[in-house]
C-alpha positions in Angstrom: 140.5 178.5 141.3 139.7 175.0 139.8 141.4 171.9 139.9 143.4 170.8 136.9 143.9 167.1 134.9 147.2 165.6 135.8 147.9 163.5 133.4 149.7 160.1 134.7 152.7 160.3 132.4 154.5 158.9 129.6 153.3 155.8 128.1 157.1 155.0 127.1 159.6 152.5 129.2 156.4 152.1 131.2 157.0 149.2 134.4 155.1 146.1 133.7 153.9 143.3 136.0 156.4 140.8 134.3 159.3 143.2 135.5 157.4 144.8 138.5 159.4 144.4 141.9 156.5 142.2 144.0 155.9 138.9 145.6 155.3 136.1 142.9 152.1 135.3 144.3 150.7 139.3 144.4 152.2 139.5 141.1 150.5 136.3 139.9 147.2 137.1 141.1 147.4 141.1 139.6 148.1 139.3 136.4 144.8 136.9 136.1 143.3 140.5 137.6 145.3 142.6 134.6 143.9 139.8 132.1 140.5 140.0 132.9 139.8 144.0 133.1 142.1 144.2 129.8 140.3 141.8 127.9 136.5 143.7 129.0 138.2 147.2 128.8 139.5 146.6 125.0 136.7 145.2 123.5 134.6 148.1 125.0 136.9 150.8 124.3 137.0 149.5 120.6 132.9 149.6 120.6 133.5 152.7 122.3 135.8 154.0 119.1 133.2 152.9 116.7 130.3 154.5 118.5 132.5 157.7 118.6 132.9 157.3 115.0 129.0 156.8 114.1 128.0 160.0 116.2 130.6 162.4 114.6 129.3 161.1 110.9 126.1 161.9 112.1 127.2 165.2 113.6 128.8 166.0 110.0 125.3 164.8 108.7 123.2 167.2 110.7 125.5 170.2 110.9 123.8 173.7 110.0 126.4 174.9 108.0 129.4 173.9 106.1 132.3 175.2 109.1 130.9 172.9 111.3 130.3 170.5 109.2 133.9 170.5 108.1 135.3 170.4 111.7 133.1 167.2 112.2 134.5 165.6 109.3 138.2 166.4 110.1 137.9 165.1 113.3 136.7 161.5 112.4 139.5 161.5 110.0 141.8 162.1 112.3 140.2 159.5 115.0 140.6 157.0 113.0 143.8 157.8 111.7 145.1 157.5 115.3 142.5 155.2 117.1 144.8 152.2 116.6 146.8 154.0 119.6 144.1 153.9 122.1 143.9 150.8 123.4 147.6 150.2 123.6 148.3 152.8 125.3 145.4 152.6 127.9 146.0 148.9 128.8 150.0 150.1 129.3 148.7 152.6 131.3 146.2 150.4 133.5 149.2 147.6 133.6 151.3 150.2 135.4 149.3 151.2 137.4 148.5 148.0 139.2 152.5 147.5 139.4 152.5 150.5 141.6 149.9 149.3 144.2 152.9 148.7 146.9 154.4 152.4 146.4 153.8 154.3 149.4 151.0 156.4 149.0 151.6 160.2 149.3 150.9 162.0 152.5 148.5 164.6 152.9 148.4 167.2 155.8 146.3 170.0 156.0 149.0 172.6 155.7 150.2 171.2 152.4 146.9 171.2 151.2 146.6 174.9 151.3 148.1 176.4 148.0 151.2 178.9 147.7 151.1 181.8 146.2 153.5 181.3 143.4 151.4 178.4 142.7 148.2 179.6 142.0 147.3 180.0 138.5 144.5 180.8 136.0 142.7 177.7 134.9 142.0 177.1 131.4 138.4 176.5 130.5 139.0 173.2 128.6 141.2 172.1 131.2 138.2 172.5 133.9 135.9 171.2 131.7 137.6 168.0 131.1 138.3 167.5 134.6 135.0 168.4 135.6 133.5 165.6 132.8 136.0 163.5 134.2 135.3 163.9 138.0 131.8 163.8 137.2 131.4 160.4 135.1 133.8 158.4 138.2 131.8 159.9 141.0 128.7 158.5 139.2 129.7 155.0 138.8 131.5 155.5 142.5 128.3 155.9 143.9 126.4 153.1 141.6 129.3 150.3 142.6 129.9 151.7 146.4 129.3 148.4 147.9 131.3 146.6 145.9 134.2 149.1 145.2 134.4 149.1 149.1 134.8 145.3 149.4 137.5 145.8 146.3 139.0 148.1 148.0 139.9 145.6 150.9 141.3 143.6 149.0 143.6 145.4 147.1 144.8 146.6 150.0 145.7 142.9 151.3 147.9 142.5 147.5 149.3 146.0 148.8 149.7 144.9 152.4 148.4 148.5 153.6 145.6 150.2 154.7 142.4 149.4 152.5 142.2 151.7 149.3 139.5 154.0 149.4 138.0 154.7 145.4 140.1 157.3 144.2 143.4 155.6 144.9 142.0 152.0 143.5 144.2 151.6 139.9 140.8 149.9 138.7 138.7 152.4 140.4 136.3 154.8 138.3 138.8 157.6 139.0 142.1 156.1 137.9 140.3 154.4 134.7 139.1 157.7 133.4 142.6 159.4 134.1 143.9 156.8 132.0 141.4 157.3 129.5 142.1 160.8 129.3 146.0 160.4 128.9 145.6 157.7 125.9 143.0 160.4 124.4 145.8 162.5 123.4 146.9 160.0 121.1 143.5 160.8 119.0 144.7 163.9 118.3 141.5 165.8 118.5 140.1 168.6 120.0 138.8 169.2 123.7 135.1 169.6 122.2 135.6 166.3 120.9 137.7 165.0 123.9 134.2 166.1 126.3 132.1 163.6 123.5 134.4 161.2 123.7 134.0 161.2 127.4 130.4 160.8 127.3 130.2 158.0 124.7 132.8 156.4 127.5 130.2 156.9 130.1 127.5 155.7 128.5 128.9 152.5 126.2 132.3 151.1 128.4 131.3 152.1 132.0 127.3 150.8 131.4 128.7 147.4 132.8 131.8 149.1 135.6 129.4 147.6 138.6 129.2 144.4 137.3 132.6 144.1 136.1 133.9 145.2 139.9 131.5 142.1 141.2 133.6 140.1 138.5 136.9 141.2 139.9 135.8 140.7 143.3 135.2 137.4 142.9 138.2 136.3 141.0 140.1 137.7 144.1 137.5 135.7 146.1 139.0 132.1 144.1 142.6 133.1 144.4 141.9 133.4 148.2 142.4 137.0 148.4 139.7 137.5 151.6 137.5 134.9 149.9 134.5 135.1 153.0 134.8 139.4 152.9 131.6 140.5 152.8 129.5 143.8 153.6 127.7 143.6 157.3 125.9 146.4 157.8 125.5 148.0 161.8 122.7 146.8 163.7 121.3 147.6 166.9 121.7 145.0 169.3 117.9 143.2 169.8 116.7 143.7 173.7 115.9 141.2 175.9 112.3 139.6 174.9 110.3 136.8 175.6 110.3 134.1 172.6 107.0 134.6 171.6 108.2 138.1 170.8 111.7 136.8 169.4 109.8 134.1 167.1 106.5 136.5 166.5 104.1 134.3 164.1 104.7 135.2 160.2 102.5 137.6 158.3 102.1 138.0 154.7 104.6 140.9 154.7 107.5 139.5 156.7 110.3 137.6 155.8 110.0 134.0 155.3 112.8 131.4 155.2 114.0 129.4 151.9 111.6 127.8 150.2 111.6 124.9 148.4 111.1 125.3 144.4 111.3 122.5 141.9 113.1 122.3 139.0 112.4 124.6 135.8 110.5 122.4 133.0 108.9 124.8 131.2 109.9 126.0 127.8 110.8 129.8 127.4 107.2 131.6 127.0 105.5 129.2 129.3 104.8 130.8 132.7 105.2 129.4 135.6 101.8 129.2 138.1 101.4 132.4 139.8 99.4 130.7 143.0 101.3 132.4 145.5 100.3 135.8 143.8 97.0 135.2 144.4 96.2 136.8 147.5 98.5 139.5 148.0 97.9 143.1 149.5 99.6 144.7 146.7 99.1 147.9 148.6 100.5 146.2 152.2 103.4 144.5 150.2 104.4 148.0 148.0 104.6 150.0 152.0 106.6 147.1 153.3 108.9 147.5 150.3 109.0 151.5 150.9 110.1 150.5 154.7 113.1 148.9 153.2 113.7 152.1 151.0 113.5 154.0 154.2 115.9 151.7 155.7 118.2 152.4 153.5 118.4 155.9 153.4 119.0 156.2 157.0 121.9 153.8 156.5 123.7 155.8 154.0 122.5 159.1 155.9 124.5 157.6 158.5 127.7 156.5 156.4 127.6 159.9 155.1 127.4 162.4 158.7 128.5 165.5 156.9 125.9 165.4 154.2 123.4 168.5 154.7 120.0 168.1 154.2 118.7 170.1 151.1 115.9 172.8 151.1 112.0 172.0 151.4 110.8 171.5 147.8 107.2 171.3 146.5 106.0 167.6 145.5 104.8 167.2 142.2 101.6 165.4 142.2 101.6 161.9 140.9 99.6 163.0 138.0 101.5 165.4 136.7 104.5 163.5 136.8 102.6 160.9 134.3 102.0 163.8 132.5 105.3 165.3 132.4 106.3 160.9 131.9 104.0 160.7 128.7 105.4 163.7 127.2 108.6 162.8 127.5 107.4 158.8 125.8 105.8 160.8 122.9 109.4 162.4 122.1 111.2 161.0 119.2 113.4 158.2 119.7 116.5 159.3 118.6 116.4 162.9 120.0 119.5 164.5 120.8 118.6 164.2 124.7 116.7 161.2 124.8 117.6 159.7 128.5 119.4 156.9 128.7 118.7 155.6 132.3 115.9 156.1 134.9 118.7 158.9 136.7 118.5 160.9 133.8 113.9 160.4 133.1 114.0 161.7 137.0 116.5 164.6 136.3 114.4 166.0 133.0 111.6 165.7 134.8 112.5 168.0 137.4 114.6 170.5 135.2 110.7 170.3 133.0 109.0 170.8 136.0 111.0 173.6 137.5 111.3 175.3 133.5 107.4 175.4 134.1 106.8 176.3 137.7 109.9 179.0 138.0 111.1 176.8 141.5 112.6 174.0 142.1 110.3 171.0 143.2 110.5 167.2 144.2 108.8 164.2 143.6 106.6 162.8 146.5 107.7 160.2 148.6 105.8 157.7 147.2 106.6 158.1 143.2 110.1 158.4 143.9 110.0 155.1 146.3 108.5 153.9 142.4 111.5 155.5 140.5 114.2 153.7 142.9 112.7 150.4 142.9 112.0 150.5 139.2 116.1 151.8 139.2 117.3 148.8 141.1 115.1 146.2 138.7 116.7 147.6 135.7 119.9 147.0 137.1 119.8 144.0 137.8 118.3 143.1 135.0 121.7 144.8 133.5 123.7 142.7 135.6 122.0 139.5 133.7 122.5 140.6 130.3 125.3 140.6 128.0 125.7 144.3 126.7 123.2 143.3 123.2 122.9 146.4 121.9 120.1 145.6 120.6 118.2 144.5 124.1 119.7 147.3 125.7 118.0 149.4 123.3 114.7 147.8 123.6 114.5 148.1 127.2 115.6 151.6 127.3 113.0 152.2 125.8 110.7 150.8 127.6 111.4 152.3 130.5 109.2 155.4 130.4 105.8 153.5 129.7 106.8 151.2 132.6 107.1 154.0 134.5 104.2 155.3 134.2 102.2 151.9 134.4 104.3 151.6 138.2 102.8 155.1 139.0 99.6 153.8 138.9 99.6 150.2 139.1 101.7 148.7 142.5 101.0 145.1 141.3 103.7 145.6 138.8 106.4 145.2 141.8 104.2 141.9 143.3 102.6 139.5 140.7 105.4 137.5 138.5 102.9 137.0 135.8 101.6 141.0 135.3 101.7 141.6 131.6 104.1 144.5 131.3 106.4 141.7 133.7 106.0 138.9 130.8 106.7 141.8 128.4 109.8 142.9 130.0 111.1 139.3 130.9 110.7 138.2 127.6 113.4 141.6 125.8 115.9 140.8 129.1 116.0 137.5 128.0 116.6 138.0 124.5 120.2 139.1 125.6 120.4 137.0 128.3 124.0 135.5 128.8 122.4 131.6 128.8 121.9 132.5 125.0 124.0 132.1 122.6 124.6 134.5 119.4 124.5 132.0 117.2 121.0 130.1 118.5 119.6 134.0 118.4 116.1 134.3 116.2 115.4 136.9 113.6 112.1 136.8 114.3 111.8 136.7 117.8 113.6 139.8 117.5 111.2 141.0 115.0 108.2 140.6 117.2 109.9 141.9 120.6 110.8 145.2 118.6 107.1 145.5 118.0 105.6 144.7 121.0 108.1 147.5 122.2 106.7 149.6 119.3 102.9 148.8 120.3 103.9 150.2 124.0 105.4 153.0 123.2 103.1 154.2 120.9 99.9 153.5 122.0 100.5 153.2 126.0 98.2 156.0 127.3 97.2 155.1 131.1 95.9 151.9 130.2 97.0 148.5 130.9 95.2 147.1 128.3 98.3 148.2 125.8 100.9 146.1 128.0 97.9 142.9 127.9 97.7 143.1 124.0 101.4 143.5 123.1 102.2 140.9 125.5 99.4 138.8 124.2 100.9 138.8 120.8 104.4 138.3 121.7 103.1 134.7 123.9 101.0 133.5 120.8 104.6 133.6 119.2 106.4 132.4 121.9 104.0 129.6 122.7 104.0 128.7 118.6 107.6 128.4 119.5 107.2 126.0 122.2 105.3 123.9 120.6 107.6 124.0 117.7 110.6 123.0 120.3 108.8 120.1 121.9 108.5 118.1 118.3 112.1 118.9 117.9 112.5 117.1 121.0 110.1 114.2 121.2 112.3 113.3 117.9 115.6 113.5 119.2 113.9 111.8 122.2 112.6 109.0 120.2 116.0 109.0 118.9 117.7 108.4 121.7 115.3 105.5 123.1 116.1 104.2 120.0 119.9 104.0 120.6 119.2 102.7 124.2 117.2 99.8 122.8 120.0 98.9 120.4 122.4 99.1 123.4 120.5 97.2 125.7 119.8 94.3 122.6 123.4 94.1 122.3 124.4 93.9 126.2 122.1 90.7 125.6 123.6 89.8 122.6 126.8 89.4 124.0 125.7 87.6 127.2 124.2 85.4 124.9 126.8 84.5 122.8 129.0 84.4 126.2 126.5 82.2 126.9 126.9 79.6 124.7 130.4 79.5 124.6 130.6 78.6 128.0 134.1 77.6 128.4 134.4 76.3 124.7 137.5 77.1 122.7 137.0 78.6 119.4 139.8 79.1 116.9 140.7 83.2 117.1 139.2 84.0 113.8 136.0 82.2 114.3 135.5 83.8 117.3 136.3 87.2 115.8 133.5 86.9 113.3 131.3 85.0 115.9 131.6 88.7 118.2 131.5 91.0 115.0 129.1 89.7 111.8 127.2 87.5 113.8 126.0 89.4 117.1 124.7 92.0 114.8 122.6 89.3 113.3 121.5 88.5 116.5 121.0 92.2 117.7 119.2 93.1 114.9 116.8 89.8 115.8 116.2 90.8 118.8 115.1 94.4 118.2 113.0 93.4 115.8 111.3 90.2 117.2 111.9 90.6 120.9 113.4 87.9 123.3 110.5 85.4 123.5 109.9 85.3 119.7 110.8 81.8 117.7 112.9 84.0 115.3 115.3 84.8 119.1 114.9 81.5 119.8 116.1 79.8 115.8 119.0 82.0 115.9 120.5 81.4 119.4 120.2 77.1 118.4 122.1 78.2 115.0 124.6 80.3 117.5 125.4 76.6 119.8 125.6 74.7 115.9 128.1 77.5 115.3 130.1 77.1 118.5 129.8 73.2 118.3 131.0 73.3 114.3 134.2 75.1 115.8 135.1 73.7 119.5 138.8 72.7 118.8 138.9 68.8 119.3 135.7 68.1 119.8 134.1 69.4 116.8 130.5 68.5 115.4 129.6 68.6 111.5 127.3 71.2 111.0 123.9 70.3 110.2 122.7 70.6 106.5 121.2 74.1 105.7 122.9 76.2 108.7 125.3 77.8 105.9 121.9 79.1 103.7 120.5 80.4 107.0 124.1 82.1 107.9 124.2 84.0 104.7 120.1 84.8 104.6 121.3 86.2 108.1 123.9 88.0 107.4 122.1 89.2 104.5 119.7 91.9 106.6 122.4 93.1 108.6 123.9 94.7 105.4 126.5 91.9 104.4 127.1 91.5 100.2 126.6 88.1 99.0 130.2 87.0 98.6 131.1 88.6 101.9 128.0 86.6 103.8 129.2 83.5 101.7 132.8 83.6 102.7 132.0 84.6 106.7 129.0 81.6 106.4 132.3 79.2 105.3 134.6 80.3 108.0 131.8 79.6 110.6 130.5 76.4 109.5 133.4 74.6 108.0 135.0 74.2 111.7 139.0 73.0 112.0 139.3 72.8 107.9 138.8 76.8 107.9 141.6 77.4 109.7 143.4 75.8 107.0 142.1 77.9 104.7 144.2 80.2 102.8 145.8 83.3 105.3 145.6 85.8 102.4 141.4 85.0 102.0 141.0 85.0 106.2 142.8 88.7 106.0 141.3 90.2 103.1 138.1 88.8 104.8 139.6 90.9 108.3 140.2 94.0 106.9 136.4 94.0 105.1 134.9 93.2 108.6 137.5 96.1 110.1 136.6 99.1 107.2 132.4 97.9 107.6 130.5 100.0 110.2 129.2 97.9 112.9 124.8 98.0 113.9 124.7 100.7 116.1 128.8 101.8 116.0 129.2 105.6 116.4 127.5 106.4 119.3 129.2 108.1 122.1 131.1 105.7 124.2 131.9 106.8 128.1 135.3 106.8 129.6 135.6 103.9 132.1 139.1 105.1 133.4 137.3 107.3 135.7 138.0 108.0 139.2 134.9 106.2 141.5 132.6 109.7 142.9 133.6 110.9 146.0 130.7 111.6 148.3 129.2 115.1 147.1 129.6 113.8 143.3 127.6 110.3 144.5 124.7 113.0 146.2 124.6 114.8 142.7 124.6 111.5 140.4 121.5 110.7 142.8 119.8 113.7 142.9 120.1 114.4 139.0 118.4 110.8 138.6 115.3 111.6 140.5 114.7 115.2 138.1 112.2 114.8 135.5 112.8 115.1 131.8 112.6 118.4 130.7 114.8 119.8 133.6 116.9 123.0 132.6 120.2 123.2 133.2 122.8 126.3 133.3 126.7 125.4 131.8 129.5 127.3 132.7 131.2 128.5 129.2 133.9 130.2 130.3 136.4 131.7 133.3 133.8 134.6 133.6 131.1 132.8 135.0 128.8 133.1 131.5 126.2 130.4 131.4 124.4 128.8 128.5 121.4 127.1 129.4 120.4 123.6 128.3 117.3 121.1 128.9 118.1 117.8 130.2 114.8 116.1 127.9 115.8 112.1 128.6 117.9 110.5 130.5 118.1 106.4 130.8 118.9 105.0 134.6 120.3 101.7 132.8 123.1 103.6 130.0 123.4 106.2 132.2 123.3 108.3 129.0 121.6 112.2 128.9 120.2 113.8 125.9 120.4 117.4 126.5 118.6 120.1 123.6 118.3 124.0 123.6 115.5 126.4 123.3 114.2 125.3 120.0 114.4 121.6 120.9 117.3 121.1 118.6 119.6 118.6 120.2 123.0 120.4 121.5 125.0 117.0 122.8 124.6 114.0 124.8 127.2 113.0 128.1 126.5 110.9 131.1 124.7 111.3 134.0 128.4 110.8 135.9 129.8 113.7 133.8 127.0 115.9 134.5 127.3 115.0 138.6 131.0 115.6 138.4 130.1 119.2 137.0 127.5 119.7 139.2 130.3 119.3 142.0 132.6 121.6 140.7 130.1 124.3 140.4 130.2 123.9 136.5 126.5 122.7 136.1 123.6 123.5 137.6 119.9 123.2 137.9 117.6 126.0 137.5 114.7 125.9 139.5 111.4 127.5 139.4 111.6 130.9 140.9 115.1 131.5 139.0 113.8 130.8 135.8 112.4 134.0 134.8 115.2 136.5 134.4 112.9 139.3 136.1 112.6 137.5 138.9 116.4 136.4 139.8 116.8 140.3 138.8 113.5 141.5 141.4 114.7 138.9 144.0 118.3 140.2 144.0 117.1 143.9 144.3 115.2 142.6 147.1 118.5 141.0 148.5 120.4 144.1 148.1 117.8 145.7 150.5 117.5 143.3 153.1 121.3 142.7 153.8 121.6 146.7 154.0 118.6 147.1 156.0 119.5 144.1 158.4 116.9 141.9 156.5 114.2 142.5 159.5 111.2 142.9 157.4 110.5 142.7 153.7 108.0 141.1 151.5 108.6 137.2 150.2 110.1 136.2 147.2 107.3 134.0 146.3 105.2 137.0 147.0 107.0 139.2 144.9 
C-alpha cells in the first residue's frame, strides 16, 4: 500500500488574510510575509512555465517518431493555453494557507494511524509516482534548509501561539509548497508524464534558491520582532575544571583566532588582494583541521537523528579512480539528457558508474568525500550571493567537475585566496553577483568568462596549468578593465575638484563682498546685481588668478567704488573709467554687451539709477533671473536636517578618515540586495562625495552626512578587505556554518583560508 496526494482543496471562495479571523498584528506581519514569498514564488514559477515550455519543444524536437512527437506538441499547446492559471491559483492557495496557521492541528494517535479495512485501496501508479516526486523533491530541500526551517519553524509557531511547527506542517515549508504546486497543476490540464517534468523543472529552477529564501523570511520576522535574537545553539559538553594555561592554550596556526582587523576594500574588481597570510600555511595541517570540523558535524546530526541506522561496509574507491570516473563524466556533452546539475547529483552518478562497473555497491573514501562536502558547502554559498543569472549559474555548473578534480588533488584550493582556479571561480560568481546591476552588465566580460570556462572544461586534464592559463587570460582583461576604470575616474575626480574650487572661490567671494559692505546700505536692486553679475566676476577672478594676484586685488577696489557709488546718503561719484572696466568684466563672465552696459549703469550711476525707469530695472531682473549663474546646478545639500545623534557623529568621523577609492555596498531594496559603489573623492571642507561604479563611470554624488546617516541605519556600508572577494565571504561563511555547529573549538583562520 502507498500513500496517496491529497490535494488541499478548491481554489474557489478560498479565506484570505484580509478576511482571516486573527490578531491585527499576526495578520499584519503574515501579510509583509505573504508579500514577500508571493512576489519570489511568481516570478519563479513564471520562469519555471517558460523553462517547462522550452524542454517540451525540445522534446517534440528530439522525439523518435511522430506519436511522441505529437503528444509533446499537444501538451505545450495546452500548457500554455492554461498557464495563465498557475500562478493565481498557487498564490490563492499559499495565502490560505498561512490564514489557517491558528487552526488546531489534527491529532494523531497510534491507533488511528493504523488503517481499516474498508479503507484500504489499490494505489494508482501515477498517483504514487507523483507523490513519491513530490515527497522526494521537499525532503531534499528539508534537509538542505534544516537549520533554518527549524528556526522558521519557531517562529511561526509564536504567530500561531502553539507548539513550534515542525517542516511538514509549515504553510511555507518544502512540503506544503509542493502540495500547492501540485493542486494549481491541474489547472495545466496535462498529463501525469508531464505533471512528473513539471515537478522536476520545479525542483531544479524555483526551489534552487528555497534555503536562501527561508533565511530571507527569517529575517523579516527577525525586524517585525517576531523572536528577533532566536538563534541555533548547538549542545556542548560542559568544559572541566583546568588550569588557565590550559583554558587560554597559546594559538597555533590551525586554531581559531579572534576578529581581525581588515581595511577597507580599494582595489578595482580583477585586482587581488595580497595573499601574505597565505604564505606559510600547512595546506595539508589546515585541510585535516577542516576534516575535524566535518567530523564534528556528523556526530552532531548522528545525534539529532538517534534512530538512523548505520548503512552496510562499502568498498572505497580509490582517489584515482574517482578522477577517472570525474574526467569522464567532464568529457560528456554539455547538454546531455543527464548532465548533473549539483555536486549531490556528480557524487550520486559516480557511485551508480562505479557500482554499473564493479557489480557492488561502493563508497568514496573519507578523505575525497570530506573534498565533495566542502566543495558542496562553497558552492552554496556562493549560491546564496548570487542573483539566480542564468547565465552564471550555468557557467559555474559547469565548472564544477574540473574543480573537482583539481580539489582531489590539490588541498591548496580550500587555503590560498589567490589559487588560480579561486580567481577563476571568483571572477563567474561575481558576474551575477547581487552588488551588480543588469544594466552596468558587460558583453564582453561575459564573452571572455564563457571561454575561460570553455578553456577548463576542455582542456583540464590533471594539470593546474589549464586553471593558470585561463585565469591568466581572463586578469589581462580584467586588469585592461581596471585601468580603463581608473581614467574614467581620475576625470570625474578632476571634475569634482573642479566644482570644489568654484565653491570654495565663491564662499570667498561672498565674504568679500560682505566684506566691503560692512554695514553700508545699498539700494535693493543694486545690491541684487552687486550678489548676482558681479560676484561671478569676482569668482571667476579668483579661480583664474588666485587671491594674491593684482587682477584679485583691481577688482575688490572696483567692488568698495561700487559700494561707495551706491551708499544711500552718502554717495561718492564714481571714478572715470570704472563703467568700461564693469562691462570688460562682465564681459568674461558670459554677459552680452547691452546687458553688461545696462548692469555697468545700474552700478555706477548710484541714487539717479533708482530713478531710472521700473520697466528697464525689471526687464533687466528677469534677464539676470532666466541666465544661469557660474557654477549654478550643482547639487545643493539640505540644511533642514536634524544635528547627528551619537552613532551617526561616529560614522561621519570614521567615513572621513577612509581613503579614496573605498567601496561601498547600498541597500536597493526591502530584500536586503546591494549594489556596490566606490567612494573615489570626498572634500572634508564641502563635505561633498563623488561615488562611481565598476567601470569608473560616475553613478551620483551626496554628502558625507547622508552617507553617515545611512551607514546608521544599516543602509550603507563599507566593504573591507577579506569581504571583497565573493569566494571568500562564500568560503568564510561555510566555515561559520561549521564552527557554530561544531561549537567553534577548532578550525582553521579566515585569513588563512
Amino acid at each position: 500500500m502507498s500513500a496517496t496526494f491529497e490535494p488541499l482543496g478548491s481554489s474557489l471562495s478560498r479565506p484570505t488574510l484580509a478576511s482571516a479571523a486573527l490578531p491585527r498584528r499576526v495578520r499584519r506581519v503574515l501579510e509583509h510575509l505573504y508579500a514577500l514569498v508571493s512576489d519570489e514564488m511568481a516570478r519563479q514559477l513564471e520562469h519555471m512555465l517558460g523553462e517547462f515550455e522550452q524542454q517540451l519543444f525540445r522534446l517534440a524536437d528530439q522525439a523518435r517518431n511522430p506519436t511522441q512527437q505529437s503528444g509533446h506538441l499537444e501538451t505545450l499547446r495546452t500548457a500554455r493555453l492554461n498557464r495563465a492559471d498557475l500562478v493565481p491559483r498557487y498564490l490563492a492557495a499559499l495565502e490560505s494557507a498561512l490564514t489557517a496557521i491558528r487552526e488546531p492541528a489534527p491529532l494523531i494517535d497510534e491507533i488511528a494511524l493504523l488503517p481499516a479495512f474498508r479503507d484500504l485501496r489499490l494505489v494508482d501508479h501515477h498517483e504514487a509516482d507523483e507523490a513519491n516526486a513530490l515527497r522526494s523533491i521537499a525532503g531534499k530541500h528539508e534537509a538542505r534548509a534544516g537549520l533554518p526551517l527549524l528556526l522558521l519553524g519557531q517562529r511561526f509557531g509564536v504567530l500561531s501561539g502553539a507548539p513550534a511547527f515542525d517542516a511538514e506542517r509549515l504553510p511555507v515549508g518544502p512540503h506544503r509548497l509542493g502540495a500547492i504546486l501540485a493542486e494549481a497543476a491541474q489547472s495545466l490540464q496535462i498529463g501525469q508524464e508531464a505533471r512528473l517534468h513539471l515537478y522536476r523543472v520545479y525542483d531544479q529552477h524555483v526551489m534552487a534558491g528555497y534555503a536562501q529564501l527561508v533565511e530571507t523570511m527569517n529575517a523579516l520576522l527577525a525586524r517585525e520582532n517576531v523572536l528577533p535574537s532566536l538563534s541555533f545553539v548547538p549542545i556542548r559538553a560542559r568544559p572541566t575544571a583546568q588550569s588557565s594555561h590550559e583554558a587560554s592554550p597559546p594559538r597555533h596556526g590551525h586554531e581559531m583566532a579572534g576578529p581581525a582587523t581588515h581595511g577597507p576594500l580599494t582595489a578595482w574588481p580583477g585586482q587581488p588582494e595580497p595573499d601574505a597570510a597565505a604564505a606559510g600555511i600547512d595546506e595539508n595541517g589546515t585541510f585535516t583541521v577542516l576534516q575535524q570540523l566535518l567530523s564534528g558535524r556528523r556526530e552532531l546530526v548522528d545525534k539529532l537523528r538517534p534512530d538512523a541506522t548505520p548503512g552496510p561496509v562499502r568498498q572505497p574507491m580509490a582517489t584515482g579512480d574517482v578522477v577517472t570516473a570525474l574526467a569522464a563524466l567532464q568529457s560528456a556533452p554539455a547538454h546531455g539528457a543527464a548532465a548533473p546539475r549539483n555536486l549531490t547529483d556528480v557524487r550520486q552518478a559516480l557511485l551508480a558508474q562505479a557500482r554499473q562497473q564493479r557489480g557492488v555497491a561502493t563508497a568514496l573514501s573519507r578523505d575525497d568525500s570530506d573534498t565533495f562536502e566542502l566543495l558542496e558547502l562553497f558552492y552554496g554559498e556562493i549560491a546564496r550571493e548570487l542573483r539566480g543569472d542564468p547565465g552564471t549559474a550555468g557557467l559555474l555548473s559547469r565548472l564544477q567537475v574540473p574543480l573537482l578534480r583539481l580539489a582531489l588533488r590539490d588541498r591548496a584550493f580550500f587555503v590560498r585566496n589567490e589559487h588560480p582556479a579561486r580567481q577563476l571561480l571568483n571572477a563567474v560568481a561575481e558576474a551575477g553577483a547581487h552588488w551588480l546591476p543588469k544594466d552596468e552588465a558587460d558583453p564582453q566580460l561575459n564573452e571572455q568568462l564563457r571561454r575561460a570556462v570553455d578553456h577548463v572544461v576542455e582542456h583540464y586534464d590533471d594539470d593546474n596549468a589549464v586553471f593558470e592559463a585561463a585565469n591568466q587570460n581572463l586578469q589581462e582583461h580584467l586588469r585592461l578593465m581596471a585601468r580603463k576604470a581608473e581614467v574614467a575616474e581620475r576625470r570625474h575626480v578632476e571634475a569634482a575638484r573642479g566644482k570644489e574650487k568654484l565653491t570654495l572661490a565663491k564662499q570667498q567671494t561672498s565674504a568679500a563682498i560682505s566684506g566691503v559692505l560692512h554695514e553700508h546700505k545699498l539700494p535693493k536692486f543694486v545690491h541684487t546685481l552687486l550678489n548676482q553679475a558681479w560676484s561671478d566676476v569676482l569668482t571667476l577672478t579668483l579661480l583664474r588668478h588666485g587671491e594674491g594676484s593684482e587682477e584679485w586685488r583691481r577688482q575688490l577696489e572696483a567692488t568698495r567704488q561700487i559700494v561707495a557709488a551706491n551708499v544711500l546718503g552718502t554717495r561718492e561719484p564714481a571714478p572715470g573709467g570704472l563703467g568700461d572696466d564693469i562691462e570688460q568684466a562682465l564681459a568674461q563672465v558670459g554677459y552680452h554687451g547691452d546687458e553688461a552696459s545696462a548692469i555697468s549703469r545700474q552700478l555706477t550711476s548710484g541714487v539717479a539709477a533708482a530713478n531710472d525707469d521700473a520697466a528697464s530695472r525689471t526687464e533687466l531682473a528677469l534677464k539676470l533671473k532666466a541666465r544661469a549663474r557660474l557654477g549654478e546646478g550643482g547639487s545643493t545639500a539640505r540644511t533642514d536636517l536634524p544635528p547627528r545623534n551619537g552613532q551617526e557623529q561616529s560614522y561621519w568621523q570614521h567615513v572621513r578618515t577612509l581613503p579614496f577609492g573605498t567601496w561601498f555596498e547600498f541597500v536597493i531594496n526591502q530584500q536586503g540586495d546591494v549594489v556596490r559603489r566606490r567612494l573615489s573623492w570626498f572634500s572634508p571642507v564641502t563635505d561633498n562625495a563623488l561615488f562611481v561604479n565598476q567601470r569608473g563611470q560616475r553613478v551620483g554624488e551626496q554628502t558625507l552626512d547622508s552617507l553617515a546617516r545611512m551607514m546608521a541605519h544599516g543602509q550603507a556600508r563599507v566593504v573591507t578587505s577579506e569581504k571583497g572577494r565573493l569566494v571568500d565571504r562564500a568560503w568564510n561563511a561555510a566555515l561559520n556554518t561549521l564552527r557554530s555547529l561544531v561549537g567553534g573549538a577548532t578550525g582553521p583562520r579566515e585569513d588563512e583560508t
